[in-house]
NUMAR-759507 format. One line per field, with one value per residue (C-alpha): x negated, y negated, z; residue number from 1. Coordinates in Angstrom, 1 decimal, always signed. Last residue first. Layout:
BEGIN
x (X ...);
y (Y ...);
z (Z ...);
n (NUM ...);
END
This chain:
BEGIN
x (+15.1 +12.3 +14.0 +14.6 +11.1 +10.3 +12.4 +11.0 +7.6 +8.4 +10.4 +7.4 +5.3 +6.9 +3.7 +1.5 -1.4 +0.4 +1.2 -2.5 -3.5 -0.9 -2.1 -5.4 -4.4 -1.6 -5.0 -7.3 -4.8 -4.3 -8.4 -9.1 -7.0 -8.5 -11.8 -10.9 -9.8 -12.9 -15.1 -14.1 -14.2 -17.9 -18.7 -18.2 -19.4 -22.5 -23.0 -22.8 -20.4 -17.8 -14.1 -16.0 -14.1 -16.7 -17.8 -14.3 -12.5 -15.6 -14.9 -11.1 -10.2 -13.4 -11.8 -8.7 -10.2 -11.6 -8.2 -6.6 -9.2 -8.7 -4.8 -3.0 -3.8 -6.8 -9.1 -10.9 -13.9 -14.4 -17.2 -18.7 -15.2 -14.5 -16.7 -19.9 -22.2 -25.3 -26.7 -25.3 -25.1 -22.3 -22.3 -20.9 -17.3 -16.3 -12.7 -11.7 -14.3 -15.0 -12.6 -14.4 -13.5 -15.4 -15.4 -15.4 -15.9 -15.0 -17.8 -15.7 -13.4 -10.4 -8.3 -7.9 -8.3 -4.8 -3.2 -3.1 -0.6 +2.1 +1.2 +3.3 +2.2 +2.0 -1.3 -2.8 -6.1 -6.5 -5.7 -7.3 -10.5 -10.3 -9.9 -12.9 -14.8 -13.7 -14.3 -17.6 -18.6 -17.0 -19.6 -18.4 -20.4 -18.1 -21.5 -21.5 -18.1 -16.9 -19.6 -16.9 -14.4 -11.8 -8.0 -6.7 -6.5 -6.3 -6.6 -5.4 -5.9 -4.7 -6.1 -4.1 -6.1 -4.3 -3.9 -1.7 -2.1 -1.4 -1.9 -1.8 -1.4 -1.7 -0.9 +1.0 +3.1 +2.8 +3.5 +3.6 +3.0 +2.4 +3.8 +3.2 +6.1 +4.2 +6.6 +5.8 +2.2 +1.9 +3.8 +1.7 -1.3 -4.1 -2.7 -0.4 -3.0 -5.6 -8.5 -8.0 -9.4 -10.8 -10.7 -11.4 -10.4 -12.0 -10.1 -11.2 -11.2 -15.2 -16.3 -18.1 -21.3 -21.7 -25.5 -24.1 -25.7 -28.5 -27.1 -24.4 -26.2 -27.0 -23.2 -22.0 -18.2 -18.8 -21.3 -19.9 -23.0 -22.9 -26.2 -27.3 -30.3 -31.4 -34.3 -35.0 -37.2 -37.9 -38.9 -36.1 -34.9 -34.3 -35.9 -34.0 -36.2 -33.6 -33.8 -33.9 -37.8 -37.8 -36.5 -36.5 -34.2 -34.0 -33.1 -30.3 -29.6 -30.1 -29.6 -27.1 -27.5 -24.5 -24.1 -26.2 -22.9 -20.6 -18.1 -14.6 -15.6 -16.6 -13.7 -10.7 -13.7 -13.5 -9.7 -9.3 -12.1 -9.7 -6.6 -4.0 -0.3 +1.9 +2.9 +6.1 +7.6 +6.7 +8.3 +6.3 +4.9 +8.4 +8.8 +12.5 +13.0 +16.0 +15.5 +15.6 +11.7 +11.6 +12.7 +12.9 +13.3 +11.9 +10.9 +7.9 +7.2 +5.0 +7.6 +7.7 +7.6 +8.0 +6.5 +7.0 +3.3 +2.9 +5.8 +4.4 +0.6 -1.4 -3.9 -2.1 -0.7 -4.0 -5.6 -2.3 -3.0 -7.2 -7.1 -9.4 -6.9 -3.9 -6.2 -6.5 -3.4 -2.6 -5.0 -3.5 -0.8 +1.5 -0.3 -2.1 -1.9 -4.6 -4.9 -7.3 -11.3 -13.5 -15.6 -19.3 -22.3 -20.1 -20.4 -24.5 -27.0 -24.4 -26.6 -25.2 -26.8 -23.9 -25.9 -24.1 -25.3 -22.4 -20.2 -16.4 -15.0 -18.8 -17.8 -14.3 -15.8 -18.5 -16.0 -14.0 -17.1 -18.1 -14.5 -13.4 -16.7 -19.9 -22.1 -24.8 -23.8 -26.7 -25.9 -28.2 -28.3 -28.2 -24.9 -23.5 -22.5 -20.7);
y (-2.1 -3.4 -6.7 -7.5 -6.7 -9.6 -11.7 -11.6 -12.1 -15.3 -17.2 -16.2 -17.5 -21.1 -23.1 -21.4 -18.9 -15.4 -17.7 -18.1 -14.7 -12.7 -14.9 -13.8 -10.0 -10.0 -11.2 -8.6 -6.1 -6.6 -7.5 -4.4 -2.2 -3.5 -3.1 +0.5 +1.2 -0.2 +1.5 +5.0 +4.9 +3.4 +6.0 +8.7 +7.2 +6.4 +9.7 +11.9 +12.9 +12.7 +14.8 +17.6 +17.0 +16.7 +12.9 +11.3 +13.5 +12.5 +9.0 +8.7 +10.5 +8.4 +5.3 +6.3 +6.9 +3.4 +2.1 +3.0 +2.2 -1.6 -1.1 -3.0 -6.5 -7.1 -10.3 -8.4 -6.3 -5.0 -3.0 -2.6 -2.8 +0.5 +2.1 +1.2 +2.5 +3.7 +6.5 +5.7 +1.7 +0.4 -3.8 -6.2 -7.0 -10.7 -12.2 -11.4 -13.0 -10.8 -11.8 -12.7 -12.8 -14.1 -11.4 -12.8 -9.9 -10.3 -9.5 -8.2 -5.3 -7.2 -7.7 -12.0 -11.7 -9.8 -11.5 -14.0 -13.1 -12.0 -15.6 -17.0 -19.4 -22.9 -23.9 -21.2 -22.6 -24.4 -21.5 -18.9 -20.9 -21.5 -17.5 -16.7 -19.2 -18.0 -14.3 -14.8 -12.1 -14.9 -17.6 -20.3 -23.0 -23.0 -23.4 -19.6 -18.5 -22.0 -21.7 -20.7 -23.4 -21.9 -20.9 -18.7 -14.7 -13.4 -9.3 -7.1 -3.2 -1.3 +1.2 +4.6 +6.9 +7.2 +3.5 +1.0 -2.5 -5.8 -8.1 -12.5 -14.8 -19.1 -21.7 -22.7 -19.5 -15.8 -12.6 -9.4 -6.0 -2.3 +1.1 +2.7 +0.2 -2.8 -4.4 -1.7 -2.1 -5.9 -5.7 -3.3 -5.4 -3.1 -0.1 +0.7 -0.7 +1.5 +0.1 -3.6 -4.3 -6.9 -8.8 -12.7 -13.0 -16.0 -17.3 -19.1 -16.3 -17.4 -16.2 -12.6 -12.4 -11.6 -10.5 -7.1 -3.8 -3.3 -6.7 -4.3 -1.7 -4.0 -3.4 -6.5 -5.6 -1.7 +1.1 +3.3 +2.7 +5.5 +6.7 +8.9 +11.3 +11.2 +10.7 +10.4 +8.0 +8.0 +5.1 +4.2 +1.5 +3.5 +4.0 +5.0 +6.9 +6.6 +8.8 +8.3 +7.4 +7.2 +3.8 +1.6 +1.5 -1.3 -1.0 +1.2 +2.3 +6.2 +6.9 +10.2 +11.8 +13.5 +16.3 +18.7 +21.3 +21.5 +18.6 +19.3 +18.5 +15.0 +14.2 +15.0 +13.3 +10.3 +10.6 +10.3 +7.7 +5.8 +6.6 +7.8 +6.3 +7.7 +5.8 +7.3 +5.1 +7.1 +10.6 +13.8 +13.5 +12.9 +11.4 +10.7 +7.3 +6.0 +2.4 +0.7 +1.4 -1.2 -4.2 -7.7 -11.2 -9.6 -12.8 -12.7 -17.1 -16.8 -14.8 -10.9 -9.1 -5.9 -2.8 +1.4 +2.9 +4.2 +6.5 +10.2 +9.3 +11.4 +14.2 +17.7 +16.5 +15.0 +18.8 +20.1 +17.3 +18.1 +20.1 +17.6 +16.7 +16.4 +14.0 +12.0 +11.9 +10.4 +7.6 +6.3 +7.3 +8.3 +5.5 +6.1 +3.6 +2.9 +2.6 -0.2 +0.1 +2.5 +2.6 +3.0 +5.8 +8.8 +10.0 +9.9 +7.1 +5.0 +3.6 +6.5 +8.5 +11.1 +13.7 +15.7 +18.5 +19.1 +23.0 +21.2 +21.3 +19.2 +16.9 +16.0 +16.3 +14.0 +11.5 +11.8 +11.0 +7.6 +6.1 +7.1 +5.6 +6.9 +5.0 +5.8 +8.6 +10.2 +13.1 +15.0 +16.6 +20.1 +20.1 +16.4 +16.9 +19.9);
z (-0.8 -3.4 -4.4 -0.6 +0.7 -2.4 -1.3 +2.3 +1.2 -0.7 +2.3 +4.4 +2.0 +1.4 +2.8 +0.6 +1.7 +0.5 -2.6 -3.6 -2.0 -4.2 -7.7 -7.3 -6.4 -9.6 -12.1 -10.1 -11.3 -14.8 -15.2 -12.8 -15.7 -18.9 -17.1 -16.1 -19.4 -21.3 -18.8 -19.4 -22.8 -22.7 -20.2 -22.4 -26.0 -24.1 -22.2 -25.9 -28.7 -26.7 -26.4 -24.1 -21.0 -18.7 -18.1 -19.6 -16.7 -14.1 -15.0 -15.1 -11.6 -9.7 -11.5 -10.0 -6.8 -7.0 -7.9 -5.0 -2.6 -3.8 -5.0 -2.2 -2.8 -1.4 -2.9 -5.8 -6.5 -9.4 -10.6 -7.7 -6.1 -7.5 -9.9 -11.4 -14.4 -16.1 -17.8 -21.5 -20.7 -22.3 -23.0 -20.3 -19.4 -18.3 -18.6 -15.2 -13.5 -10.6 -7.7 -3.5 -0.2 +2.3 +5.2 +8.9 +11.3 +15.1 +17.4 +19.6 +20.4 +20.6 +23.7 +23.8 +20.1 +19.6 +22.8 +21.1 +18.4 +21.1 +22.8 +20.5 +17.3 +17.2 +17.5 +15.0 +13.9 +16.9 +19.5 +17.5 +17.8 +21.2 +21.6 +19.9 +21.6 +24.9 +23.8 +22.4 +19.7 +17.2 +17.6 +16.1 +14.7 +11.6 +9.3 +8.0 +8.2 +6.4 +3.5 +0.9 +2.4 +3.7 +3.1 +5.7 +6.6 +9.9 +9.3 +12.3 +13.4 +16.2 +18.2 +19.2 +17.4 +14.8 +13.3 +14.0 +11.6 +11.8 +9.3 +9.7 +7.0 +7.5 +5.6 +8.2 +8.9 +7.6 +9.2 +8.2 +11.0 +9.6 +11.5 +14.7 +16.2 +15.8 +18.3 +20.9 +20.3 +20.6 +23.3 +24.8 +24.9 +26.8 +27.4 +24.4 +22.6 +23.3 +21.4 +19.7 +16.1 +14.4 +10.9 +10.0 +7.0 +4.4 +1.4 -1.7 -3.9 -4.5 -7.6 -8.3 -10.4 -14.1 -14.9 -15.7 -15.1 -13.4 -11.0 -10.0 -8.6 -5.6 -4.7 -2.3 -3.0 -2.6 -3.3 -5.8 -8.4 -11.1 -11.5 -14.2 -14.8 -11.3 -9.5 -5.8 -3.5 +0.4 +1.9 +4.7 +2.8 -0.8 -3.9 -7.1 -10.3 -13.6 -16.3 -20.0 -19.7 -15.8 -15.7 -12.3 -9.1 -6.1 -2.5 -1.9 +1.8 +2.1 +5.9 +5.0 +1.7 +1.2 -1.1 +1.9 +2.2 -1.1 -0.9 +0.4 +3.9 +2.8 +1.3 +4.0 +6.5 +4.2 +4.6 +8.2 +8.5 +6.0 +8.3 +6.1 +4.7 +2.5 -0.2 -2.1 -4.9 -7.8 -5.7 -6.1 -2.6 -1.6 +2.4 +2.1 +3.8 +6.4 +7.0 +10.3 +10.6 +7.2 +9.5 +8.1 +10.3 +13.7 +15.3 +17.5 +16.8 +14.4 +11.9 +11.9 +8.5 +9.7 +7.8 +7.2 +5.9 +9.6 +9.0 +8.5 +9.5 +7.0 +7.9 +7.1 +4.0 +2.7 +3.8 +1.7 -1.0 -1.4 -4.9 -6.4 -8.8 -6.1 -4.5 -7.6 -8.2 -4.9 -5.4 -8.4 -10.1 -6.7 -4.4 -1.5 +1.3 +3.5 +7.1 +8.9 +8.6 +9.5 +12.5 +12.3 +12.8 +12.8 +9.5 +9.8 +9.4 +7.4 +3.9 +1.8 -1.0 -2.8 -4.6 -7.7 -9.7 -11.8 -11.9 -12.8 -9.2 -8.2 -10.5 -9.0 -5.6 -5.9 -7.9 -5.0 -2.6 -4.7 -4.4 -1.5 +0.0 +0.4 -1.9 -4.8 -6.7 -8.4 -11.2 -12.3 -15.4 -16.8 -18.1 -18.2 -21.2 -21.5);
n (386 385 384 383 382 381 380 379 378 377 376 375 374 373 372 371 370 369 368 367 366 365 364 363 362 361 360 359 358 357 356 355 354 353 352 351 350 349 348 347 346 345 344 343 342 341 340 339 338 337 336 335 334 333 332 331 330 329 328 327 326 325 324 323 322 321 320 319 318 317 316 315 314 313 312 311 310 309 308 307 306 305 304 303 302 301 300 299 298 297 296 295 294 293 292 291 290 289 288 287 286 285 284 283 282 281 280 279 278 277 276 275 274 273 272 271 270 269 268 267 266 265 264 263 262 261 260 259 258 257 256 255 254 253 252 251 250 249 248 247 246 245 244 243 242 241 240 239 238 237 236 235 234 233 232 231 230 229 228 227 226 225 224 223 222 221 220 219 218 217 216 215 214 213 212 211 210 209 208 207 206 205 204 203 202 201 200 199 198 197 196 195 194 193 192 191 190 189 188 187 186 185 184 183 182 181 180 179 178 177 176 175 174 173 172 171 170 169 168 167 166 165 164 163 162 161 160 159 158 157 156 155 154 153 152 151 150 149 148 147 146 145 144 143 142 141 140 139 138 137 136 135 134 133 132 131 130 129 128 127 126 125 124 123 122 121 120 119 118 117 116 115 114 113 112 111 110 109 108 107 106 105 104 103 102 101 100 99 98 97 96 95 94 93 92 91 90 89 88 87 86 85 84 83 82 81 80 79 78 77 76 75 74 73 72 71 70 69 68 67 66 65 64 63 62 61 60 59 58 57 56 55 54 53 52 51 50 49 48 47 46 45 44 43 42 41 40 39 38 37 36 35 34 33 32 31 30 29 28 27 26 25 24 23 22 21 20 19 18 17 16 15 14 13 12 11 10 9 8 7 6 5 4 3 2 1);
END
């Protein structure tokens, strides 16, 4: 096998990076995961994700994970309302009667991303993570590579794949080729006990997913488990907008003269999201790879996931990392190359070809997600795919 006797350094704790731990791990490789969180606990995760039947799902079936995935996923919370800006129900997926098929294309169950990382993480063979291991830099070791860390410790590794997200430092080993500006910014938060603490909200979320577009304008909601709820305000933005607004989004009055401006016409329902949020609010720029840019094989280098191609969301982000996880660790150990190179090169002309496909659909999904005739959009499409 080829990667017998190596060491393998994954560098971020995400889907991504822990499937491919796992996926090694099944076939006998030394694997270390290094992750900047201090400990599992250290932040929140984000909002719910959706696992697709090609894609994420088969990965979890491959790492031999679907009756822990069966025992964690939220049965309903991928149904959706597309609600317009004044609380009006226009489309209703909870009205719909749906046969929860793991072995059906069109089947997405939905799981809390904390949820599945600890699925992942208990699955790994005990000390895999390297907790409080922020990247700083690497350097050659002859064919190996030696990677230093913020807290001052160092390790080596015979490859490194870098699983470490949009704003990967691995990256810049690899290609010169930086992401472009989407041109969109989201501001993200999340209210705890909704039920409590803006329980119309809740009721009208109904456990599931929340659409609504108006003004340019495109608002998620989200439940998740543990009875908060999620929400992503997306708008077109300058790229330096979150930087020079002059806001200062861990204030609640600001906060909620903000909302008040950049939604003027929309119910109180909506409000209420940033009048309860756990504050500071996030602002993430989002941000496309060129998708006409690839860079030449390294034979104990390479990225997965948003590393290697992040995207506006669309869907497929965690989705696609696990299926890069699936691909790599397959091309890595099935003993069809002649060496690393011939492996990894393989592997990254089909993820490329793929991320191109996809990042093209995600570019195109914020320009019309952000156009005046949205809601009109996103209701034809619920229609083609009832």
């Amino acid at each position: 096998m080829l990667l017998e006797n190596k060491k393998i350094a994954i560098v971020g704790g995400g889907p991504g990076g822990l499937t491919l731990a796992r996926l090694l791990q099944l076939k006998g490789v030394a694997v270390k995961v290094y992750e900047r969180d201090t400990n599992k606990a250290a932040r929140i995760q984000g909002a719910t994700l959706d696992l697709h039947y090609a894609s994420g799902l088969k990965a979890i079936k491959t790492a031999g994970l679907l009756k822990a995935f069966k025992d964690n996923y939220r049965p309903g919370a991928e149904k959706g309302r597309v609600i317009d800006k004044h609380g009006n129900i226009l489309f209703d997926e909870h009205a719909e009667v749906t046969t929860e098929d793991f072995d059906a294309e069109h089947f997405r169950p939905e799981i809390d991303r904390d949820a599945l990382r600890n699925i992942l993480l208990d699955a790994l063979q005990p000390d895999t993570v390297v907790w409080d291991s922020q990247f700083v830099t690497m350097s050659p070791i002859g064919d190996a590579w030696k990677l230093e860390f913020k807290n001052g410790t160092t390790a080596t590794a015979d490859i490194v794949i870098g699983a470490e997200g949009a704003n990967s430092n691995i990256r810049s080993f690899v290609t010169p080729v930086k992401p472009f500006y989407a041109g969109v910014v989201i501001v993200q938060g999340n209210v705890p006990d909704a039920a409590t603490t803006i329980p119309d909200m809740h009721h009208l979320l109904q456990g599931g997913k929340i659409y609504a577009y108006g003004n340019e304008r495109y608002l998620h909601v989200s439940s998740k488990g543990d009875g908060s709820i999620d929400f992503y305000m997306s708008s077109k933005k300058d790229e330096n907008w979150w930087q020079n607004s002059g806001i200062d989004f861990s204030d609640r009055d600001q906060v909620c003269s903000w909302f008040k401006n950049e939604f003027p016409d929309w119910d109180q329902i909506w409000l209420s999201l940033v009048e309860h949020a756990n504050l500071p609010l996030y602002l993430r720029p989002q941000y496309c790879m060129p998708l006409d840019k690839g860079w030449d094989t390294l034979f104990n280098l390479t990225l997965l996931g948003d590393a290697a191609h992040i995207m506006p969301p669309s869907g497929e982000g965690v989705n696609l990392a696990m299926l890069d996880a699936l691909e790599l660790s397959e091309y890595l150990t099935n003993g069809e190359f002649k060496d690393t190179q011939a492996a990894i090169a393989s592997y990254e002309k089909e993820m490329q070809h793929r991320a191109a496909s996809e990042a093209r659909d995600a570019m195109d999904m914020t320009e019309w997600m952000h156009a005046e005739d949205a809601q009109t959009k996103f209701l034809q499409f619920f229609g083609s795919n009832t």
